[in-house]
C-alpha positions as CSV (number, residue, x, y, z in Angstrom):
1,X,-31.2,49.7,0.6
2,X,-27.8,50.3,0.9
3,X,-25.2,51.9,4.0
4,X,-21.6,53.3,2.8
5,X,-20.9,52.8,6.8
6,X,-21.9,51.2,9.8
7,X,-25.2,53.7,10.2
8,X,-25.8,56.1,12.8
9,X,-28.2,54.7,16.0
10,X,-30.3,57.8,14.1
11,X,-30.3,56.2,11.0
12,X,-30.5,53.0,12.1
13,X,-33.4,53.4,13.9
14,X,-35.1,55.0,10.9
15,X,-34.0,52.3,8.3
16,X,-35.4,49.5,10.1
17,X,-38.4,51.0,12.2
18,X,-41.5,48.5,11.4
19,X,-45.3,49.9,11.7
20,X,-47.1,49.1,14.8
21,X,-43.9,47.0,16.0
22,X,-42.4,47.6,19.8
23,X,-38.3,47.7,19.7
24,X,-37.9,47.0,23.2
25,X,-40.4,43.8,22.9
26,X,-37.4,42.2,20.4
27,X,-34.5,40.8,21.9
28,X,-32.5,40.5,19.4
29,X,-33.1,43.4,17.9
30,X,-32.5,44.7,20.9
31,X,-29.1,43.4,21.0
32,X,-28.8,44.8,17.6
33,X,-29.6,48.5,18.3
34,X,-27.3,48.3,21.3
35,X,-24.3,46.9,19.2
36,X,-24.9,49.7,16.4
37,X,-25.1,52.2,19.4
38,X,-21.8,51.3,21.0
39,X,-20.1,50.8,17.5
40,X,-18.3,54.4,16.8
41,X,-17.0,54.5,20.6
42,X,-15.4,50.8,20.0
43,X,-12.1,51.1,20.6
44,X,-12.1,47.1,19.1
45,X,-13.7,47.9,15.8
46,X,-13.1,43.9,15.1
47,X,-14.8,42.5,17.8
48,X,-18.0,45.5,17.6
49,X,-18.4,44.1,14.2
50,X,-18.3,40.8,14.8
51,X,-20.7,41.5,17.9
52,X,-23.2,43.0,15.5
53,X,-22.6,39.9,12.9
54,X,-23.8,37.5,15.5
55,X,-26.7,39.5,16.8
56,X,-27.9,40.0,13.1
57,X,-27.6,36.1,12.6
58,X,-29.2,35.4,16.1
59,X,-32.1,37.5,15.0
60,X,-32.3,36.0,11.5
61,X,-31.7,32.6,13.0
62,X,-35.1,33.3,15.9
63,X,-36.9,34.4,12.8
64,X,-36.8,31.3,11.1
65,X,-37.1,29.2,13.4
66,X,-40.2,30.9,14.8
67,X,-41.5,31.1,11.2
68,X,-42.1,34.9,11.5
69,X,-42.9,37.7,9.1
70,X,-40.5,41.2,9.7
71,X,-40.4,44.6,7.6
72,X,-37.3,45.5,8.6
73,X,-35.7,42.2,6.3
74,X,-34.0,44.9,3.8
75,X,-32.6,47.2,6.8
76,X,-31.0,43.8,8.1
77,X,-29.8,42.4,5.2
78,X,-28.0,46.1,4.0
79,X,-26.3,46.0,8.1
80,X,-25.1,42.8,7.4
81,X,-23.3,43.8,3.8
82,X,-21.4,46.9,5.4
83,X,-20.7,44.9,8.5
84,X,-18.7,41.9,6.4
85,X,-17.3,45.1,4.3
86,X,-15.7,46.3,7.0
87,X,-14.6,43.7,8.7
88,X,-13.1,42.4,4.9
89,X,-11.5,46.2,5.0
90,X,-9.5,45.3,8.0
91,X,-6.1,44.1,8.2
92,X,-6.0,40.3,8.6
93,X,-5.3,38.7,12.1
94,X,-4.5,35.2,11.4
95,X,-3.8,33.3,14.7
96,X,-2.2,30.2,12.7
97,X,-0.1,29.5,9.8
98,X,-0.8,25.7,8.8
99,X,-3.7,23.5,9.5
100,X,-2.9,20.0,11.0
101,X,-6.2,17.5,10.0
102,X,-6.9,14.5,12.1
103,X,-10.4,12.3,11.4
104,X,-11.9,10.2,13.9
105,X,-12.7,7.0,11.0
106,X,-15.9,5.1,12.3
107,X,-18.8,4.0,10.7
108,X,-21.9,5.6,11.9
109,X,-24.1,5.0,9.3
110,X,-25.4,1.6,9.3
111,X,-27.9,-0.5,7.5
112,X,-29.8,-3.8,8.0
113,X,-31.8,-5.7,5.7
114,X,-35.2,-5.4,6.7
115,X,-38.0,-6.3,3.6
116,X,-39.7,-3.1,2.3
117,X,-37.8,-0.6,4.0
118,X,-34.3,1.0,3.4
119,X,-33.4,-0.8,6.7
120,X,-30.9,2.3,8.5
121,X,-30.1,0.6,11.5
122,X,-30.3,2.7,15.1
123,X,-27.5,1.7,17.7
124,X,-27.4,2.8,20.9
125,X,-29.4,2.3,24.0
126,X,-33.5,3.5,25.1
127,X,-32.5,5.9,27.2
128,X,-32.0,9.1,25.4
129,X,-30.1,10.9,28.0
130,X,-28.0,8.1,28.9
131,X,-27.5,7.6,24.9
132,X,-26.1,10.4,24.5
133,X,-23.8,10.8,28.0
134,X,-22.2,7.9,26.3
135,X,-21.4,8.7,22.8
136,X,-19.8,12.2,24.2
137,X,-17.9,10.1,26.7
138,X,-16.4,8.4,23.9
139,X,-15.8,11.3,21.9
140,X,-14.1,12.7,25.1
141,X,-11.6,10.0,24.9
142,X,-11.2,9.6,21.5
143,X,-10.3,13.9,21.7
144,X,-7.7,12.2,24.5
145,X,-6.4,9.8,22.2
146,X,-5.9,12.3,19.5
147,X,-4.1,15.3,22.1
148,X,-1.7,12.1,23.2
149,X,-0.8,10.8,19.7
150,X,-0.2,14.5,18.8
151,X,1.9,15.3,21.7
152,X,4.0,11.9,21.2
153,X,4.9,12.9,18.2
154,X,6.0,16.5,19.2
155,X,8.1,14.6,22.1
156,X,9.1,12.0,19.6
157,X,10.6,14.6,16.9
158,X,8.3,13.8,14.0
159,X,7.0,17.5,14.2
160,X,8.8,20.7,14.9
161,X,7.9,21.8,18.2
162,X,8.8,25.6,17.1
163,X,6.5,25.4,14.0
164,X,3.3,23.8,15.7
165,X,2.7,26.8,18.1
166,X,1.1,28.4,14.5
167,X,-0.8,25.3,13.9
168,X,-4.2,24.6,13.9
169,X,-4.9,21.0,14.5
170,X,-8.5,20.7,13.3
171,X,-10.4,17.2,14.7
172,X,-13.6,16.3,12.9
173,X,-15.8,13.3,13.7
174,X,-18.3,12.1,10.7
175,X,-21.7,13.2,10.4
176,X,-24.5,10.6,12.8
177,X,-22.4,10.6,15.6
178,X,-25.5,11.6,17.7
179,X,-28.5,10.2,16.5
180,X,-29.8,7.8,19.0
181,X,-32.2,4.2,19.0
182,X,-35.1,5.9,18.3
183,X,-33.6,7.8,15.0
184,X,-33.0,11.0,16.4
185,X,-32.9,13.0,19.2
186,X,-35.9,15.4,20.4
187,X,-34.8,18.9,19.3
188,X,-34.3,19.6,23.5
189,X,-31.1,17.4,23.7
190,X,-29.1,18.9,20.7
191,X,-28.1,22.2,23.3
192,X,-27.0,18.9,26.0
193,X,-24.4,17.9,23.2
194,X,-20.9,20.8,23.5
195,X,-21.4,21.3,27.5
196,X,-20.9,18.0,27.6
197,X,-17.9,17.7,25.0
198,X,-16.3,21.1,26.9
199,X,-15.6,19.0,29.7
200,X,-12.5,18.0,28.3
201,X,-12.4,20.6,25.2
202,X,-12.3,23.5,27.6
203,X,-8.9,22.8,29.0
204,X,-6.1,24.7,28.4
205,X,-4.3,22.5,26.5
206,X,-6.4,22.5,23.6
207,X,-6.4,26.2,23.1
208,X,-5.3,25.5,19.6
209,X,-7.7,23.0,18.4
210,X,-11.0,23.1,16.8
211,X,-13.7,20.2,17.2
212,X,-16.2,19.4,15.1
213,X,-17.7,16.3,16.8
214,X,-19.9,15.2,14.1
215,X,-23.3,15.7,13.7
216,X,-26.5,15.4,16.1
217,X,-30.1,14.5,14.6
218,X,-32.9,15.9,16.0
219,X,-36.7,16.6,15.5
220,X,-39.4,18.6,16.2
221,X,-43.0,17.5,16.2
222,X,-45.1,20.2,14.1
223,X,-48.7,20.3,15.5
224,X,-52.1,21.8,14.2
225,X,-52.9,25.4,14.8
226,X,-55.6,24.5,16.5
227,X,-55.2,21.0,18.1
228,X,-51.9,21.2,19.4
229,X,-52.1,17.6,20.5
230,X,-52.6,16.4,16.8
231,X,-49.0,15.7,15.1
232,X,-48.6,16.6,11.5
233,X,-45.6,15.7,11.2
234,X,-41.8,16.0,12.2
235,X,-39.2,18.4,11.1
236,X,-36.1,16.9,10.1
237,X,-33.0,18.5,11.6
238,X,-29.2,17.4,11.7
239,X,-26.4,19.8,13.2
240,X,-23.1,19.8,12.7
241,X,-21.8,20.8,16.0
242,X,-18.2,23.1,16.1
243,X,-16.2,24.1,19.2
244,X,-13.2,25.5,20.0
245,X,-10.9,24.3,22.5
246,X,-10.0,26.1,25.9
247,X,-13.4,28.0,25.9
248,X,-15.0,27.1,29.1
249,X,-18.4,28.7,27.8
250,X,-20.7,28.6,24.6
251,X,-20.2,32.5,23.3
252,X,-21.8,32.1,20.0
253,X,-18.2,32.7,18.3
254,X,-16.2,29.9,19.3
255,X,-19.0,27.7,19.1
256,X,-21.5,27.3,16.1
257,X,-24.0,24.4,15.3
258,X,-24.6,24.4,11.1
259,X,-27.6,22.7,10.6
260,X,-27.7,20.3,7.0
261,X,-30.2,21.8,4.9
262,X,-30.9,18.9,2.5
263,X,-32.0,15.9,3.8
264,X,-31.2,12.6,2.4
265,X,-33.2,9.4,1.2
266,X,-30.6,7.3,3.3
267,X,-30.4,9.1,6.3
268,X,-33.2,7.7,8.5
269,X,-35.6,4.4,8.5
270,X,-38.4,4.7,5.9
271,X,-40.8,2.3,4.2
272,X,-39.4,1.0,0.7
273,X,-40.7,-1.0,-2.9
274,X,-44.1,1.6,-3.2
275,X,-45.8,1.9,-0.1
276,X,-47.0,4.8,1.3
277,X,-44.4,7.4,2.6
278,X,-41.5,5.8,0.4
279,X,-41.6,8.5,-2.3
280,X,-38.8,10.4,-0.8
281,X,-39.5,13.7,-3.3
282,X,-42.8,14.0,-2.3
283,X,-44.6,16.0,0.7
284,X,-45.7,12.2,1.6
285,X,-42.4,10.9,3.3
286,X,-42.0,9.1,5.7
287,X,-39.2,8.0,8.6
288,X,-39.3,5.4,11.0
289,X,-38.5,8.0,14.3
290,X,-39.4,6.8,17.6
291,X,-40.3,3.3,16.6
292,X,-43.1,4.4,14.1
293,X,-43.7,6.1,10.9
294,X,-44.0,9.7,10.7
295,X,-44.4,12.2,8.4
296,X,-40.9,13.8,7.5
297,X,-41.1,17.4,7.3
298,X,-38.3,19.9,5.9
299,X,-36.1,22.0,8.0
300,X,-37.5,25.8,8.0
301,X,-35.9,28.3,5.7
302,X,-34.4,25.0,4.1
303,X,-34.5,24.4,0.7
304,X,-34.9,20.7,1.0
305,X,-38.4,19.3,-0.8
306,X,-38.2,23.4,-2.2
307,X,-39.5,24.4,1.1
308,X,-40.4,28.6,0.7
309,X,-37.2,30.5,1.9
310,X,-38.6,33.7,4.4
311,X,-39.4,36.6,2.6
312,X,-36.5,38.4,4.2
313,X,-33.9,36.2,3.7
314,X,-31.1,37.3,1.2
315,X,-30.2,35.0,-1.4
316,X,-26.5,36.7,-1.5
317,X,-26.1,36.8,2.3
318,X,-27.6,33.2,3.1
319,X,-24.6,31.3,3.4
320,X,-22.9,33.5,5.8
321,X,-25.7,34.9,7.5
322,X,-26.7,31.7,9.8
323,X,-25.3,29.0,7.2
324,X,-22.9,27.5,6.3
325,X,-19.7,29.8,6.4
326,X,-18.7,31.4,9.6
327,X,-15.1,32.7,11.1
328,X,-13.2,31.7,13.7
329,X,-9.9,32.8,15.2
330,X,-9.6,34.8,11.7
331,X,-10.0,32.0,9.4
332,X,-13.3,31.5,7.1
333,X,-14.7,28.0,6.8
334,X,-17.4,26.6,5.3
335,X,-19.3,23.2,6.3
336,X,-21.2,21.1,4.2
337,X,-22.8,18.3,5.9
338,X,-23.0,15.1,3.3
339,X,-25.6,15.7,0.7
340,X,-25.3,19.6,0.8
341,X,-22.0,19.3,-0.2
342,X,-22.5,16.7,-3.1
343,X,-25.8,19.8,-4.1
344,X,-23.1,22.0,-3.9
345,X,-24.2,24.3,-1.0
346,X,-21.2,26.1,-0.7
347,X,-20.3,26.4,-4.5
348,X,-23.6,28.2,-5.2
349,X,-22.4,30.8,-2.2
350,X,-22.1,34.7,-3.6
351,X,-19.1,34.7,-1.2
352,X,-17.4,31.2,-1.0
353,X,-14.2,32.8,-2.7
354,X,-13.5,34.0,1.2
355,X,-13.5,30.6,2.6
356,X,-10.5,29.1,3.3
357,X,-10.8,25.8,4.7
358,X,-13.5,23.4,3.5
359,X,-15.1,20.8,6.4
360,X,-17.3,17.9,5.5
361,X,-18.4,15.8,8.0
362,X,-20.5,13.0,6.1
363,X,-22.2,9.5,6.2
364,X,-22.3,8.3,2.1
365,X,-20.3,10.9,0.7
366,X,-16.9,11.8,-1.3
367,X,-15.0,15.0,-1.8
368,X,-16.3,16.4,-5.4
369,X,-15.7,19.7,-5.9
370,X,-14.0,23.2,-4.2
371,X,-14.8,26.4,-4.9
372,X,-13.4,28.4,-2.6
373,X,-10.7,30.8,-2.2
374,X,-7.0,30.2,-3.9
375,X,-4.9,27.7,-2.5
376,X,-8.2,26.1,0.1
377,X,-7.7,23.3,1.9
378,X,-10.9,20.6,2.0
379,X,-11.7,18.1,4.8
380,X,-13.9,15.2,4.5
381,X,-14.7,12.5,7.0
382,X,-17.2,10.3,6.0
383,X,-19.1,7.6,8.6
384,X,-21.0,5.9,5.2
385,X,-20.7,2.1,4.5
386,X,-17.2,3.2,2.5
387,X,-16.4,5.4,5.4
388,X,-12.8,7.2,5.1
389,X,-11.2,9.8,5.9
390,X,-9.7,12.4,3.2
391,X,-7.6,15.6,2.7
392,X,-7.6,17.9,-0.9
393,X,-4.8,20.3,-1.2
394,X,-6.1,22.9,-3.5
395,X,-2.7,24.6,-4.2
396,X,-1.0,25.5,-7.6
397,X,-5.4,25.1,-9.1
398,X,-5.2,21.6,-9.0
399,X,-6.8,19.6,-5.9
400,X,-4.2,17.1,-4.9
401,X,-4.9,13.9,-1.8
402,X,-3.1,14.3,0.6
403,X,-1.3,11.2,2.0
404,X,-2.3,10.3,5.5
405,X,1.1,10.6,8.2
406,X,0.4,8.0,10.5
407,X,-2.6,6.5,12.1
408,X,-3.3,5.1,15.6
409,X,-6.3,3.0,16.9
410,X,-9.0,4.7,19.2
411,X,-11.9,3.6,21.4
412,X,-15.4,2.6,19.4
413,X,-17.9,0.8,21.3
414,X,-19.9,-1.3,19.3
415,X,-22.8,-1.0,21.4
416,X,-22.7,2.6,19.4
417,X,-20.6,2.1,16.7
418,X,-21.4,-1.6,15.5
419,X,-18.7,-2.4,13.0
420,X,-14.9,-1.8,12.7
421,X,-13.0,-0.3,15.3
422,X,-12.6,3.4,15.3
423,X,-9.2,5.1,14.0
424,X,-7.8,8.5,14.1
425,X,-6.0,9.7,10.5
426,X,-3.3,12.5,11.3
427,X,-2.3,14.6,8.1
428,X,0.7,16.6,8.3
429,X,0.4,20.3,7.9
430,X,-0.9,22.5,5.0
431,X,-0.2,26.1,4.9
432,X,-4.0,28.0,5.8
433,X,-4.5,30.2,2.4
């Protein structure tokens, strides 16, 4: 199935009518039909199409999650080509000339020796409300710290005040920021994490910043179809959390949570040396998540342990249709949480050539390769054992390291952090492709 335009609510309503299947008993779909409706009478064509984008993914994103069969899959897939045609047809509205990187180095993934285990260690505190309060308190300040040593320089000279109105500044935190005693979060608390971030990214101020504030880890216990008390297991979930600054409220544009799809062998707790549950390639895994061992289960529509993709999800949409490219303010990024980006997630995208900037927030990993459009710019903070933070300039088809500009101290408790003290890495601008 293909559309040479945004359909008609006519032919819309044909394409993707299901047997036996109730439109008004779909929300999403809902949302959908009224987006396709409204569409020809938009006098914003950009912002109709990037309404229907999110409503497509929204619907794709409740399907998977709830594990659900659909026959409109084709009709969906074919709306979301023409959509990203059209809005790729438009003339470009690039808020910002040059990205300005700063990292937040601190190492959140730790181990511990522990016989016959791989011996990650959990920081943090019982509590898991009070955990996590805490850790985006400290990201709070450490955003402070950052929007003060930014500014200072402004005042200072070291930047052109004229120039950095067109400048993104782009603050990332590494992956495990939020993960918790206990190994992870119940799935519940990952929506607690950006409301309480926006309490200071909402200002004003930071109108022209973007957040990614690390990670969170979470789980969902999987129970029998019949005995809903029985636990099979646990899914395995970790999200990359972005926000933009000066929004006051989630919209589901400037603000997206990318969740890792491969998980790795040193990402949680797990038995070690043979016994049961240490094979970490087999259904039979195991992690140490709320002080016990539990069956590790992959996350849905994941390809992790070759979990079976939904049958309606298109292999050459995938990455952009609820993964892990997205847009924002005009720009196209792609995250790659640690080990997706060392399985090359985004290389093996149909339509990586449109992203621009690169983000990798990690715990264990390097920058190794870039395949997106000419000229890209690639991000990497990593929280591992060798943690760092690091900037590729992909200009002239050669990736060159950038050289850090300066670097100030910022707060780390140990209570959360246990190691060295936490440091911010500013990069001096690099022209957005």
């Amino acid at each position: 199935m293909q559309f040479n335009d945004v359909p008609s609510w006519t032919d819309w309503q044909k394409a993707s009518s299901s047997f036996m299947q109730r439109r008004a008993a779909k929300p999403w779909l809902v949302a959908i039909d009224k987006a396709v409706k409204a569409y020809p009478a938009a006098s914003d064509k950009r912002r109709a199409l990037r309404d229907l984008a999110c409503a497509i993914r929204e619907w794709d994103g409740d399907k998977v999650e709830r594990g659900a069969s659909t026959g409109r899959g084709e009709a969906m897939a074919a709306l979301f080509q023409i959509v990203r045609t059209k809005l790729d047809q438009l003339p470009p509205t690039k808020a910002y000339d040059e990205a300005v990187c700063i990292g937040y180095d601190i190492p959140t993934g730790q181990f511990q020796a522990v016989p016959g285990r791989l011996g990650v260690a959990y920081s943090g505190v019982d509590d898991e409300q009070n955990d996590l309060r805490a850790r985006a308190d400290q990201i709070k300040s450490v955003i402070q710290t950052a929007y003060k040593a930014h500014t200072n320089a402004r005042l200072n000279g070291r930047i052109d005040a004229e120039a950095e109105k067109k400048w993104l500044k782009i603050f990332m935190a590494p992956e495990f920021l939020f993960r918790g005693k206990s190994g992870a979060y119940a799935i519940e608390r990952l929506w607690d994490v950006l409301p309480l971030v926006r309490e200071e990214t909402q200002k004003s101020k930071y109108a022209d910043w973007l957040f990614v504030v690390g990670s969170c880890v979470c789980f969902t216990v999987k129970t029998g179809a019949k005995d809903t008390n029985k636990e099979q297991g646990i899914i395995l979930e970790n999200f990359a959390l972005v926000q933009k600054g000066g929004w006051g409220a989630s919209d589901g544009v400037h603000d997206r949570y990318v969740e890792k799809e491969y998980v790795s062998h040193i990402d949680y707790d797990r038995p070690e040396d043979g016994l049961p549950g240490s094979n970490w390639g087999s259904a039979s895994r195991k992690v140490a998540v709320g002080g016990r061992d539990r069956s590790a289960l992959p996350p849905p529509g994941s390809r992790d342990l070759k979990a079976k993709l939904p049958n309606w999800t298109s292999k050459s949409l995938r990455e952009a249709n609820n993964g892990c490219i997205f847009e924002m303010d005009g720009i196209s990024f792609g995250l790659e949480v640690c080990l997706d980006h060392l399985n090359g997630r985004l290389s093996a995208a149909p339509d990586k050539d449109r992203v621009q900037i690169q983000l990798i927030p990690s715990a264990g990993a390097d920058i190794e390769v870039s395949n997106c459009c000419a000229n890209s710019i690639v991000f990497n903070v990593d929280g591992g054992s060798n943690h760092h933070v690091k900037l590729y300039d992909n200009r002239n088809n050669a990736a060159v390291a950038r050289p850090q500009a300066f670097v100030v101290n910022a707060p780390a408790s140990q209570a959360y952090f246990p190691g060295d003290a936490g440091k911010l890495a500013f990069y001096k601008p690099l022209p957005i492709p």
